[in-house]
N, C-alpha and C positions, 0 to 999 in steps of 0.2 A: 320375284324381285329380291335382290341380296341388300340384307342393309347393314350398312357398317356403321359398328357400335363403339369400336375402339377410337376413342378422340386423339389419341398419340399419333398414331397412324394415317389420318388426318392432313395434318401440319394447321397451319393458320387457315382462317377462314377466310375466302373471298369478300364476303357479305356478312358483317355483326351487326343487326339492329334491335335492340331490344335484347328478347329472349331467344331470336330469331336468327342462327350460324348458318350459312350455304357455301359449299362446297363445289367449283365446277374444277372437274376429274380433266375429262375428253371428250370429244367426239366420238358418238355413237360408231357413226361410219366414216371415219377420217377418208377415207379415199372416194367416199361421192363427193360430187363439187353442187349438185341438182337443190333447189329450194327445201323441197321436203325431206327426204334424208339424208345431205348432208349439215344441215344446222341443229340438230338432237344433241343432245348434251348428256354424259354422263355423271352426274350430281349428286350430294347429300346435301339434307334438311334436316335440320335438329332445330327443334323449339323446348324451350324448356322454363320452366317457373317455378315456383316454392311447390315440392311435392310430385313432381310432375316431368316426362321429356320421353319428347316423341320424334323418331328417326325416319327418315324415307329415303330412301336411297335409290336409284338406276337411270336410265335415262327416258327420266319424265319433263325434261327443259328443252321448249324447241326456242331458240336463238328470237323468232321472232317476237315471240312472246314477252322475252327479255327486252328489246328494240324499242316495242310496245308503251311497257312501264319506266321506261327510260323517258320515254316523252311526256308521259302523265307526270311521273315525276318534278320534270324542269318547271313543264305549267305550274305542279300545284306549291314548289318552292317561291315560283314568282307570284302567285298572287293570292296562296293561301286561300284558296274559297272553292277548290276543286277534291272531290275524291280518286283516287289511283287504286288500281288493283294489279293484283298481277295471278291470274287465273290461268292453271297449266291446265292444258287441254287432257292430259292423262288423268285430273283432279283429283292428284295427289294431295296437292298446293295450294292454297287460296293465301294472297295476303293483300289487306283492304288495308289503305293510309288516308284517314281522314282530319280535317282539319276538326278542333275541336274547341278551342277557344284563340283568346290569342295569343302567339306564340306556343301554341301546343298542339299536339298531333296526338290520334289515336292508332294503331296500330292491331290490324287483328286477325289472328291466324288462324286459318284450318289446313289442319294436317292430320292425313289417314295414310297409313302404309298396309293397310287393308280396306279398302272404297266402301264395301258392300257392311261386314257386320262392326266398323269403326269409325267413328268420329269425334274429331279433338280441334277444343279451339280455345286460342290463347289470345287474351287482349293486352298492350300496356299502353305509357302515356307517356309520351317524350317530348323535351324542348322542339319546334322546328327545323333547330340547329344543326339535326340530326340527319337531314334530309340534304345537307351539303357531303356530307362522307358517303351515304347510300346513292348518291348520283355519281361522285366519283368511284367508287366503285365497279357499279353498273357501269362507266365507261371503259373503263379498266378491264372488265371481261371481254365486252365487246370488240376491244384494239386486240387480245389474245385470242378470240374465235370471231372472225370476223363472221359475219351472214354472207353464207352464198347461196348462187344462181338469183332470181325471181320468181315471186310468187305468180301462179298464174291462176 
């Protein structure tokens, strides 16, 4: 898996939450139209904290996955009493949004770009408020890569 380190190179990031930057590139297999390969995502994840910042890079994001925590999402914007994750099936990625007082959310990241002898997990603690830009966001990818075929 190539991870790209150089944040210039980069440009802006799709997704800012937190300590939390994602990056979607492309389509894995631009020219499948089929459920499972062609909604792969080619991506970077940077998390980073005081001391600390860990990169994952390739196409470990399948579209539905994204779909997914878009909906957990909305629910847990509306009624604030629900947990969201958004767990890539490659588990690269882990990121849990929980509600934690009121008006406040927790946030907490696992990111390995080596599965087997690596793991890193970052927590922070943000207004609710925060969870109106990460929904638009999250939509915002999805109107740029839509999801194709159906799952079967």
């Amino acid at each position: 898996m190539r991870v790209e380190t150089d944040i210039e190179n980069l440009g802006i990031p799709n997704i800012e939450l937190a300590g939390l930057k994602i990056w979607t590139h492309s389509r894995k297999y631009p020219e499948h139209q089929d459920f499972w390969d062609g909604n792969w995502l080619n991506t970077t994840f940077l998390c980073k904290a005081q001391g600390a910042s860990v990169w994952v890079s390739g196409d470990i994001l399948h579209l539905s996955e994204f779909a997914d925590w878009l909906v957990a999402l909305e629910k847990l914007n509306e009624t604030l009493s629900v947990e969201t994750r958004l767990d890539t099936l490659e588990r690269y990625l882990s990121v849990k949004i929980k509600p934690e007082t009121y008006q406040r959310v927790s946030i907490k990241v696992d990111i390995s770009p080596e599965r087997i002898f690596q793991r890193h997990y970052f927590e922070f603690w943000l207004d609710q408020s925060c969870l109106n830009g990460l929904i638009a966001s999250c939509r915002k990818i999805l109107t740029e890569f839509p999801i194709r075929g159906k799952a079967s």
